[in-house]
ZAKE-717451 format. One line per 10 residues: number of its first residue (from 1); for each residue x, y, z of N, C-alpha, C. Coordinates in nm, 4 decimals. Example, Ala and Ser with C-alpha at 12.3 -4.5 7.8 and 13.67 -1.06 7.14 Angstrom:
REM residues 2
1> 1.3190 -0.5690 0.7800 1.2300 -0.4500 0.7800 1.3200 -0.3300 0.7800  1.2850 -0.2250 0.7080 1.3670 -0.1060 0.7140 1.2900 0.0030 0.7870
//
This chain:
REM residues 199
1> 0.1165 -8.8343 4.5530 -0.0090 -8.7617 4.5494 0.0075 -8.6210 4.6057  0.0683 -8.5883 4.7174 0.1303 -8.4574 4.7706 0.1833 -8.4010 4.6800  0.2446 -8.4613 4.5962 0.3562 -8.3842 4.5263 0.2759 -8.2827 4.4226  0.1868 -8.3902 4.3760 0.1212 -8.3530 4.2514 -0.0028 -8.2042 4.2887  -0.0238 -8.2333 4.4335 -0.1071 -8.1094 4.4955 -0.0504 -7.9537 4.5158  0.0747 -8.0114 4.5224 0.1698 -7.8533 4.6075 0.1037 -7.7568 4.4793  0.1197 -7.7625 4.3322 0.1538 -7.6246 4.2292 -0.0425 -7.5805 4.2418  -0.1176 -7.7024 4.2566 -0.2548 -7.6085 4.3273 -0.2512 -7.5318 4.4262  -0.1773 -7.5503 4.5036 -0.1896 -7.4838 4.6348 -0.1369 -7.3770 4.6391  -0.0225 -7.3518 4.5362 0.0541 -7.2744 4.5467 0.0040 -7.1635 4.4673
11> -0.0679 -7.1887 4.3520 -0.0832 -7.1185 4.2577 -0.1426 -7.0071 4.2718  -0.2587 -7.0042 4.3933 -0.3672 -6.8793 4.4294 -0.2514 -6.7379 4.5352  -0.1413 -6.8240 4.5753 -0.0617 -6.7655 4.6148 0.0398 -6.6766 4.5490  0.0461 -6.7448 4.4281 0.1827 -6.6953 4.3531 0.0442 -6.5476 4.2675  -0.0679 -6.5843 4.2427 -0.1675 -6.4852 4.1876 -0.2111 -6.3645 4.2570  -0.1776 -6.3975 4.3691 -0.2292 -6.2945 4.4842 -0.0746 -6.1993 4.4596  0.0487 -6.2383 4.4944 0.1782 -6.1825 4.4767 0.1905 -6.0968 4.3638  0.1320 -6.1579 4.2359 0.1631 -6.0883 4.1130 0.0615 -6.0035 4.0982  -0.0697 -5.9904 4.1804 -0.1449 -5.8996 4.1438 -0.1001 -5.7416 4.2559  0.0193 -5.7260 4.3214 0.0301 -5.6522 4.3926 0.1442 -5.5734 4.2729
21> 0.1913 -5.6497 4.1582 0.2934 -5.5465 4.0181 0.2234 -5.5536 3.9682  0.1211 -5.5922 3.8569 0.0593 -5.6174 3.7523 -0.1108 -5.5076 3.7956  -0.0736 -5.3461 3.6924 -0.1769 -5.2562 3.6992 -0.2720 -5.3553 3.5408  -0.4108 -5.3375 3.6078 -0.4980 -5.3388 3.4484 -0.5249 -5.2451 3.4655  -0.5370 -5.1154 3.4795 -0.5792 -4.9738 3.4608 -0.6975 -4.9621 3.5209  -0.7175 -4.8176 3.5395 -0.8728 -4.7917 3.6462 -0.9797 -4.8177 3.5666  -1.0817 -4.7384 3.5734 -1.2140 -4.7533 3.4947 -1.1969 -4.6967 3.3515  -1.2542 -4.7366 3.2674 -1.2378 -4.6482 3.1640 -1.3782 -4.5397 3.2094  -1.3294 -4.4211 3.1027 -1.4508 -4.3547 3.1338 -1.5866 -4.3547 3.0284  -1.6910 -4.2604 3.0322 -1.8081 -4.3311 2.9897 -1.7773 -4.3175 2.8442
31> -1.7568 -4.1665 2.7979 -1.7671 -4.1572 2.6765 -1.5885 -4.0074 2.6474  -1.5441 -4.0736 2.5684 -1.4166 -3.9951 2.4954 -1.4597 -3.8802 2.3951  -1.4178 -3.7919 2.3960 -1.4283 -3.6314 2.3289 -1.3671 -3.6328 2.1759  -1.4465 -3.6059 2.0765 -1.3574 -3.6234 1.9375 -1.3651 -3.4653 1.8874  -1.3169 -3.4207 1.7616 -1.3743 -3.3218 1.6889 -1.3891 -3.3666 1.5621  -1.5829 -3.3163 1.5752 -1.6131 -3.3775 1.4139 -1.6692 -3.2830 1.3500  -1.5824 -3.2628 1.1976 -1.6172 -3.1615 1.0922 -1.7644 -3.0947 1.0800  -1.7888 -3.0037 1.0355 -1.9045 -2.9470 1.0131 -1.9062 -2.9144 0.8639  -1.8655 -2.9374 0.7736 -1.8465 -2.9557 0.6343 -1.7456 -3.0763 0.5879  -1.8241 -3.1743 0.5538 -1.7316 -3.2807 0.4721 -1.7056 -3.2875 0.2937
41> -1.6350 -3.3026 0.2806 -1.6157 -3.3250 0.1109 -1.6921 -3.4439 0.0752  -1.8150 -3.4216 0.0216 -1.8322 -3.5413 -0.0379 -1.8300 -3.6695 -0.0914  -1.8291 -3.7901 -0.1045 -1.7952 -3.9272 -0.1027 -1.7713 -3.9209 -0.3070  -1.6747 -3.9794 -0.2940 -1.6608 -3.9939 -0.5256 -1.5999 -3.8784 -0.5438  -1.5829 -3.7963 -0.4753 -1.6057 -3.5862 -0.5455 -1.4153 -3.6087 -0.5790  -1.4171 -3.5820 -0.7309 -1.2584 -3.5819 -0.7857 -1.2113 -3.4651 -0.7825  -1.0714 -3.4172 -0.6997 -1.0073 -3.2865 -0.7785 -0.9062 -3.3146 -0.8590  -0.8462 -3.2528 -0.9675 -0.8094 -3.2886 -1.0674 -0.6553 -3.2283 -0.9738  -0.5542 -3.2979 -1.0524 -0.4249 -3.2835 -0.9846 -0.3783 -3.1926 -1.1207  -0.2184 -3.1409 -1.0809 -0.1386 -3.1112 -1.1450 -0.1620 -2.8914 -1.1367
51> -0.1532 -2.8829 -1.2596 -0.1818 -2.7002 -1.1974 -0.3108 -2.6093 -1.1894  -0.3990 -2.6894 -1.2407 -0.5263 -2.6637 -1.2447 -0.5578 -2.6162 -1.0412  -0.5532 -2.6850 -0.9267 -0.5655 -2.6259 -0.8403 -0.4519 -2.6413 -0.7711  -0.4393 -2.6110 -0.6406 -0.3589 -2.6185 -0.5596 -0.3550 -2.7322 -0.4535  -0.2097 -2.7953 -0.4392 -0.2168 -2.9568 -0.3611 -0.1305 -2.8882 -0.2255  -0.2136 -2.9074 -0.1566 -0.2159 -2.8478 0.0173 -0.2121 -2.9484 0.0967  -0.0547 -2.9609 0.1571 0.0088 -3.0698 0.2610 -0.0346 -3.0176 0.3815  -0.1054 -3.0735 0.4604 -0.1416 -3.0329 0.6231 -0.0347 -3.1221 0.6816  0.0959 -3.0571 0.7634 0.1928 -3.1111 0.7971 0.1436 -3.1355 0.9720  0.1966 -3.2053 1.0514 0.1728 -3.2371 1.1746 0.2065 -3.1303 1.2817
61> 0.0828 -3.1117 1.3495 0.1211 -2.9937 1.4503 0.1762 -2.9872 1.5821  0.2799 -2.8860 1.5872 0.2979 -2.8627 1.7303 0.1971 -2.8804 1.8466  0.2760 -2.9115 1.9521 0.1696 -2.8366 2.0816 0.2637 -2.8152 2.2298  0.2077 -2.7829 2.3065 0.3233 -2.7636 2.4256 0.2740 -2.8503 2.4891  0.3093 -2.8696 2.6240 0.3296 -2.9968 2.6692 0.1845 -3.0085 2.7280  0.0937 -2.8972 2.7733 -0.0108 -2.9711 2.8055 -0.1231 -2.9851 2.7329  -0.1016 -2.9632 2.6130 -0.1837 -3.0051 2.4969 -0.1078 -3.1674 2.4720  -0.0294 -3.2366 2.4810 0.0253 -3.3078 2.4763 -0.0450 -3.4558 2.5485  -0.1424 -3.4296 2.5643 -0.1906 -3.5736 2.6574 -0.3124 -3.5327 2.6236  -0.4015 -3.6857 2.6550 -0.5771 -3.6876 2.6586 -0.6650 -3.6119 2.7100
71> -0.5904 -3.5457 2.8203 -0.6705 -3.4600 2.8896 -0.7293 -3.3034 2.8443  -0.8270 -3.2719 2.8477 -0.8687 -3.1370 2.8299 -0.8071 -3.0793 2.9679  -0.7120 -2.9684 2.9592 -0.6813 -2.8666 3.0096 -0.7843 -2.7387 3.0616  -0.7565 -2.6915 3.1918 -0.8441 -2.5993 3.2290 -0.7285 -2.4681 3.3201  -0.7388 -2.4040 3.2193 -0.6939 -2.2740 3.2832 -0.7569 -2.1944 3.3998  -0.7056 -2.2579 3.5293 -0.7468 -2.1655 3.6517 -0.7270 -2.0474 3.6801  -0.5897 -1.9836 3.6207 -0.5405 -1.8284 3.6546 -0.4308 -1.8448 3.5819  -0.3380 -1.7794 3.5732 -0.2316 -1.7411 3.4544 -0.1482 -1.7553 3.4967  -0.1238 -1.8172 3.6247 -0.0386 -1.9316 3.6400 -0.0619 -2.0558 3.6883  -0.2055 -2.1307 3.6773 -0.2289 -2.2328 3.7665 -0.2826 -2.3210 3.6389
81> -0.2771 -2.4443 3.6240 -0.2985 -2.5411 3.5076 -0.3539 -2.6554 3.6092  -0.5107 -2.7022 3.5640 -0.5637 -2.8725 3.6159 -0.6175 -2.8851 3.4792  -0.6819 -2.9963 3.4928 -0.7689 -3.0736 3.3664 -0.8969 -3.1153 3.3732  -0.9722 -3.1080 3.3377 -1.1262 -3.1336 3.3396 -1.1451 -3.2339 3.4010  -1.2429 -3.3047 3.4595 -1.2209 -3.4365 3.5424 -1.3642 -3.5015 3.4783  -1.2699 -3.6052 3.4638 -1.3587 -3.6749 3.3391 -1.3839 -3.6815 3.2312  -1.2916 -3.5992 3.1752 -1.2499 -3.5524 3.0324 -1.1611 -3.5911 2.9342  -1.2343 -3.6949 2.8705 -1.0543 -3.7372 2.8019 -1.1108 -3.7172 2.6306  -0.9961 -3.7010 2.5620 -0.9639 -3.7068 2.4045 -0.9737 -3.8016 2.3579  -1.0191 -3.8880 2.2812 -1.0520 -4.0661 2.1682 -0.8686 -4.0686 2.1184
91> -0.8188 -3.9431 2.0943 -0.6696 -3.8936 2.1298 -0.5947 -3.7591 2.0829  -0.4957 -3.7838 2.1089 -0.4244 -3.5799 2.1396 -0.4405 -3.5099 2.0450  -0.4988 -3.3416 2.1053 -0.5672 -3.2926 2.0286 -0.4973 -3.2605 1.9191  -0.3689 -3.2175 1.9046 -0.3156 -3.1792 1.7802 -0.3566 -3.3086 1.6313  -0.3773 -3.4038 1.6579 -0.3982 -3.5112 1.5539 -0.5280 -3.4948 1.5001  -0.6763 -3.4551 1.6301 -0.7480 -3.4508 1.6140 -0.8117 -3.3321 1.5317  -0.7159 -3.2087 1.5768 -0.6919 -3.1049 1.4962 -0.6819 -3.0856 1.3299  -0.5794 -3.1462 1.3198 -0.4935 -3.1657 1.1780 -0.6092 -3.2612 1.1216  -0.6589 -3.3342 1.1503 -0.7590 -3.3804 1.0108 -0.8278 -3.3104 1.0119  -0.9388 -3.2309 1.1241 -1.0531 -3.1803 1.0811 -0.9982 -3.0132 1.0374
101> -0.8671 -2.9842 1.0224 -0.8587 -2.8763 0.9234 -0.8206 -2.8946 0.7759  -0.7960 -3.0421 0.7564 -0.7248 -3.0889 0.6620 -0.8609 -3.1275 0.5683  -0.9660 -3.1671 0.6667 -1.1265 -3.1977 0.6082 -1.1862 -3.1035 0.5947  -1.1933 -3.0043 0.6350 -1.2803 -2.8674 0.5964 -1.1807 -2.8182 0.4983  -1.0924 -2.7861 0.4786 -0.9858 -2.7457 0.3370 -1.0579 -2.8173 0.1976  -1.0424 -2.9530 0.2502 -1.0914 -3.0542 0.1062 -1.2605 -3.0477 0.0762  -1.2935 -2.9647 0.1564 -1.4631 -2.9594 0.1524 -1.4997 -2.8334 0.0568  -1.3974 -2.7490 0.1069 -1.4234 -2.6289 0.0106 -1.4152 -2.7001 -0.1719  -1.3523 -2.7809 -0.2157 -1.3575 -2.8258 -0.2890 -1.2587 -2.7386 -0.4289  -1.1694 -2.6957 -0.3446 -1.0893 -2.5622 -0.4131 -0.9165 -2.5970 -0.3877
111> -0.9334 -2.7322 -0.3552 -0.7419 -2.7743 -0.3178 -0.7734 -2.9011 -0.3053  -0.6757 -2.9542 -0.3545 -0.6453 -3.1580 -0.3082 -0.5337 -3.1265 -0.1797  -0.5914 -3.2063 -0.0833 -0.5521 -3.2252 0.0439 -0.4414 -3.3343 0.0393  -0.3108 -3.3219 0.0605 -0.2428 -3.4646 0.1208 -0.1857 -3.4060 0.2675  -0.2208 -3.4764 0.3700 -0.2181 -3.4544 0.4747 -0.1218 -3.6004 0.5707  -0.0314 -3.6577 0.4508 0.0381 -3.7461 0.5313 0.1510 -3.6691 0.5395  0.2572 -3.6672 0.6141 0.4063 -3.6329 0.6386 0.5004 -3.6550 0.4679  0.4378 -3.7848 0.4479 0.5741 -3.8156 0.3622 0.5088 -3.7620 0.1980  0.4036 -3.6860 0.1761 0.3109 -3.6879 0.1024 0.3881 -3.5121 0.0493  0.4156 -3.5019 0.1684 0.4412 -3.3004 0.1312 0.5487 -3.2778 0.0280
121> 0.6165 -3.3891 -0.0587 0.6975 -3.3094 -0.1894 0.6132 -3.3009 -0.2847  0.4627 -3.3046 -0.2489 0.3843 -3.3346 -0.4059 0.3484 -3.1832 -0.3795  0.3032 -3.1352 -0.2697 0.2075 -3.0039 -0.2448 0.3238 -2.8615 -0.2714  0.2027 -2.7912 -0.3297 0.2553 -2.6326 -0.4149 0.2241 -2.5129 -0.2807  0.1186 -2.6145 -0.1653 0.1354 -2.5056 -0.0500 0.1096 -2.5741 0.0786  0.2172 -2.5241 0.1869 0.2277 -2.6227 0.3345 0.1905 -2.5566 0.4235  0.0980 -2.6333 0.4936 0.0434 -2.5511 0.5823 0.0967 -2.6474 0.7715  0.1517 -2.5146 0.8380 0.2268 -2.6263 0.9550 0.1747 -2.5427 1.0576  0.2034 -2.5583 1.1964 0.2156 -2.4802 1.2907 0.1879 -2.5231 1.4487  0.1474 -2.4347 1.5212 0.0829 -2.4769 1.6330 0.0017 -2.4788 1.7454
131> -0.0657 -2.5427 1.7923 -0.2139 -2.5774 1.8548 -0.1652 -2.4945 1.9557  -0.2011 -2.3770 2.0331 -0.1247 -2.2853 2.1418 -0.2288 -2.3712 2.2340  -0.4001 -2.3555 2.2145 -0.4737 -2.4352 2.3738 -0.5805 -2.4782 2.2474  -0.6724 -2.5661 2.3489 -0.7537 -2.5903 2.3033 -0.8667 -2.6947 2.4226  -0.8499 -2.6131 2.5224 -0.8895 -2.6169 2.6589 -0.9938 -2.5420 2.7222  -1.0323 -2.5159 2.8479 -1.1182 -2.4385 2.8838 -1.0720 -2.3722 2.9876  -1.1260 -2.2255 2.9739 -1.0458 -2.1329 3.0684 -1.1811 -2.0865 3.1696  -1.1397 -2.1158 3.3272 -1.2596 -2.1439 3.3969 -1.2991 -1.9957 3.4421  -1.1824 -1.8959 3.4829 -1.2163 -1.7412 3.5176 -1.2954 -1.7170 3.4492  -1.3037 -1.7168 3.2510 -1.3809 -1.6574 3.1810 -1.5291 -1.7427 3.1215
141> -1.5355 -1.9074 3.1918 -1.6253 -2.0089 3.1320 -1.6400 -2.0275 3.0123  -1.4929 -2.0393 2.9472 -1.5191 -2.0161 2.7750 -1.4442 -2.1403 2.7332  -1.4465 -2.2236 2.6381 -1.3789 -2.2899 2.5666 -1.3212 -2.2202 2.4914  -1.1823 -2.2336 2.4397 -1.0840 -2.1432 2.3884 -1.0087 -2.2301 2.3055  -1.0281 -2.2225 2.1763 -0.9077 -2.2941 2.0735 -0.8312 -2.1611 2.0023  -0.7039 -2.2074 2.0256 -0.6271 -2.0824 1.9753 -0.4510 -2.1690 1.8765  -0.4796 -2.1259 1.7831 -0.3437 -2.1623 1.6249 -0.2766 -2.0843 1.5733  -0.1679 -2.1079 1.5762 -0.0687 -2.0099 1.5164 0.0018 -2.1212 1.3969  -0.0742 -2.0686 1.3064 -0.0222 -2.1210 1.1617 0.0868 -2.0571 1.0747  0.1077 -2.1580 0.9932 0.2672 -2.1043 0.8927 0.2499 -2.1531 0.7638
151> 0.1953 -2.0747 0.6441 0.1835 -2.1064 0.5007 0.3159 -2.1346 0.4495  0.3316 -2.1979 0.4093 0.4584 -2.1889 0.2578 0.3907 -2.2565 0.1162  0.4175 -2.1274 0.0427 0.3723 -2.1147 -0.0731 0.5201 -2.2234 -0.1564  0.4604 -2.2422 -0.2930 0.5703 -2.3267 -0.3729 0.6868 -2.2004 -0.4002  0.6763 -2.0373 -0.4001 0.7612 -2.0028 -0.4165 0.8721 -1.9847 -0.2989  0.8154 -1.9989 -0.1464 0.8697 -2.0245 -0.0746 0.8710 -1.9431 0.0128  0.7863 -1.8423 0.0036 0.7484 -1.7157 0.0877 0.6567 -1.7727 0.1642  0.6577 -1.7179 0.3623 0.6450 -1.8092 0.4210 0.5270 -1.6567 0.4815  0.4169 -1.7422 0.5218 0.3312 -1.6177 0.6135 0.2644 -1.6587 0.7101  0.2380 -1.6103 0.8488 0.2045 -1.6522 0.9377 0.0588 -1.5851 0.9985
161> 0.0125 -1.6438 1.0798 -0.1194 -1.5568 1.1504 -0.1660 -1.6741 1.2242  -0.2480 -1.5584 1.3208 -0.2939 -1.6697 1.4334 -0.4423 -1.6536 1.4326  -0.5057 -1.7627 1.4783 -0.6385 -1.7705 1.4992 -0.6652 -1.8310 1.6130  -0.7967 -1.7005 1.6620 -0.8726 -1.7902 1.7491 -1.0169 -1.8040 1.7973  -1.0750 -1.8915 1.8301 -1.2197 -1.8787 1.8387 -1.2897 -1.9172 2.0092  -1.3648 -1.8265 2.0841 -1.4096 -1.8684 2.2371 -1.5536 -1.9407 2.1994  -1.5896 -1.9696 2.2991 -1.7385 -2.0402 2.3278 -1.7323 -1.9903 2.4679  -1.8447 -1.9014 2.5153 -1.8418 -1.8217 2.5923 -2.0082 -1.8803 2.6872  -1.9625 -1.8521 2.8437 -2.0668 -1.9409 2.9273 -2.0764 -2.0632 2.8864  -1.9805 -2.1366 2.9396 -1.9906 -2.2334 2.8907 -1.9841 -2.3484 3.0647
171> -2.0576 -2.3949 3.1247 -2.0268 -2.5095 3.2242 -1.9339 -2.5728 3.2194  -1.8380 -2.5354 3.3595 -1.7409 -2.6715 3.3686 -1.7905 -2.7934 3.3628  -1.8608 -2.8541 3.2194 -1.9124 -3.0488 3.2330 -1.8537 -3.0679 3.1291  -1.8378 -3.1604 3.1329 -1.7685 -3.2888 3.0021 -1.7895 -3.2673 2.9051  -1.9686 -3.2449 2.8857 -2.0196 -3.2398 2.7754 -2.0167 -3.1397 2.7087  -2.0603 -3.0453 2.8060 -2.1031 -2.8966 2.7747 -1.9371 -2.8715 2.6764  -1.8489 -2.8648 2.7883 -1.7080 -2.8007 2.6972 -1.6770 -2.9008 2.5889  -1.6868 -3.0261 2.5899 -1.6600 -3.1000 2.4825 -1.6891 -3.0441 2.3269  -1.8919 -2.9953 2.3165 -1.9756 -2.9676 2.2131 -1.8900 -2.8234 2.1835  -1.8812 -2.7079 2.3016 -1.7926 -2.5784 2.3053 -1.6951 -2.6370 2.2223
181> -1.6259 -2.6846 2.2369 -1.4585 -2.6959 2.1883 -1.4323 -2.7315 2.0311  -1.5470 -2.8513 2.0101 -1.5784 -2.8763 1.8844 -1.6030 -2.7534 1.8105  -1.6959 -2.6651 1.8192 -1.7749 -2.5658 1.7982 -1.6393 -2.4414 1.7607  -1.5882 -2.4373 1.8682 -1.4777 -2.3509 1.8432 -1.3902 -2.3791 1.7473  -1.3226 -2.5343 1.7246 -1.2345 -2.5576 1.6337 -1.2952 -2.5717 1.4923  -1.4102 -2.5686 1.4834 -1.4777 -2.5743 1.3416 -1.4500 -2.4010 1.2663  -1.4634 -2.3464 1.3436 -1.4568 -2.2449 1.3671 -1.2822 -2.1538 1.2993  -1.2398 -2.2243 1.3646 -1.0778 -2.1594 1.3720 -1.0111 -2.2587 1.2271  -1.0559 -2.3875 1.1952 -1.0539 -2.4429 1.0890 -1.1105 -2.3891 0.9233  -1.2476 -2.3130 0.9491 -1.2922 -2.2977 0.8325 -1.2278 -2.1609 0.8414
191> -1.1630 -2.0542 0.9411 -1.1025 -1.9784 0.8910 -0.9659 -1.9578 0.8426  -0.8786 -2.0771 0.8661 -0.7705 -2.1616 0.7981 -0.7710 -2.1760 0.7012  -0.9028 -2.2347 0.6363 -0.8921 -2.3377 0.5326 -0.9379 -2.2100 0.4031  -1.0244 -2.1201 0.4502 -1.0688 -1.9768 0.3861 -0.8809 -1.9024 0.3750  -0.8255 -1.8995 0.4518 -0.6818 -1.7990 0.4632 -0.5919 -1.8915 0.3594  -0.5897 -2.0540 0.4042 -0.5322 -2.1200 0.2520 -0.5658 -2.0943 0.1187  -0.7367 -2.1135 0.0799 -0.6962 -2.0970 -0.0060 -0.6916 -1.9732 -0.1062  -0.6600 -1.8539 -0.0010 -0.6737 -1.7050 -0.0505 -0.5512 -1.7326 -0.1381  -0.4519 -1.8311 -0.1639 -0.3304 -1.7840 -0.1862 -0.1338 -1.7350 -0.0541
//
């Protein structure tokens, strides 16, 4: 009968031990930061393939390393880097980026979008580059998305330019820079997607 008692007895012990390695992670937080289009392409809406328009690969973007994580970035001084507190991404902004420029492109309704990696031997023009911030800079209270893009045309001539768009007075809160940031990248997107399809 002892015998059969010891692995009860033991067990709240061996649980207590393993809960001193075993993280379940802190709190989640209330609500995660997305960017959502301000022009969608319509639901059914066909573009016709082949040479009639132009098939525009949105290839996957760079970023430096602190664009590189969930966190919204906050530029303290021009050399000091923290992160918003309480601020997180649904996930990293460059991904979040690349569709909603890849969705305002296909909205204009003036290019077929393939925007997977393995998709880009079909497209006649590539559009690549990279997310420089897309953070908030607290000296000036602005949300700041800033891109340095790279066309290649099917003949293979390659052209570059950068864009960028502020949201200016803007509150260090969650929310406030969240709606800013959106606002800005809609922004720096529809003037992308206008510079694509100039040619």
């Amino acid at each position: 009968m002892t015998f059969l008692t010891r692995p009860i007895l033991f067990a709240p012990l061996l649980l207590l031990a393993l809960s001193g390695c075993i993280s379940l992670g802190g709190e989640p937080p209330e609500s995660l930061l997305t960017l959502n289009p301000e022009s969608r392409a319509p639901a059914g809406q066909g573009i016709a393939q082949g040479g009639e328009r132009p098939v525009v690969a949105v290839l996957t973007f760079d970023t430096p390393a602190k664009l590189d994580v969930l966190r919204v970035p906050v530029e303290v001084s021009a050399t000091e880097l923290a992160y918003l507190q309480e601020a997180f991404w649904v996930e990293k902004p460059a991904r979040l980026f690349r569709r909603l420029v890849g969705e305002t492109i296909r909205s204009r309704g003036a290019a077929m979008v393939v925007d997977g990696d393995d998709t880009a031997m079909l497209a006649t023009v590539t559009l690549r580059g990279t997310l420089i911030d897309m953070g908030y800079d607290a000296p000036g209270s602005a949300a700041v998305v800033r891109f340095d893009a790279v066309k290649v045309g099917k003949d293979g001539a390659v052209v570059t330019r950068r864009f960028e768009a502020r949201e200016t007075g803007i509150p260090a809160e969650t929310r406030a820079v969240g709606a800013a940031l959106n606002s800005a990248a809609n922004r720096v997107a529809a003037e992308v997607a206008d510079w694509v399809a100039g040619g």
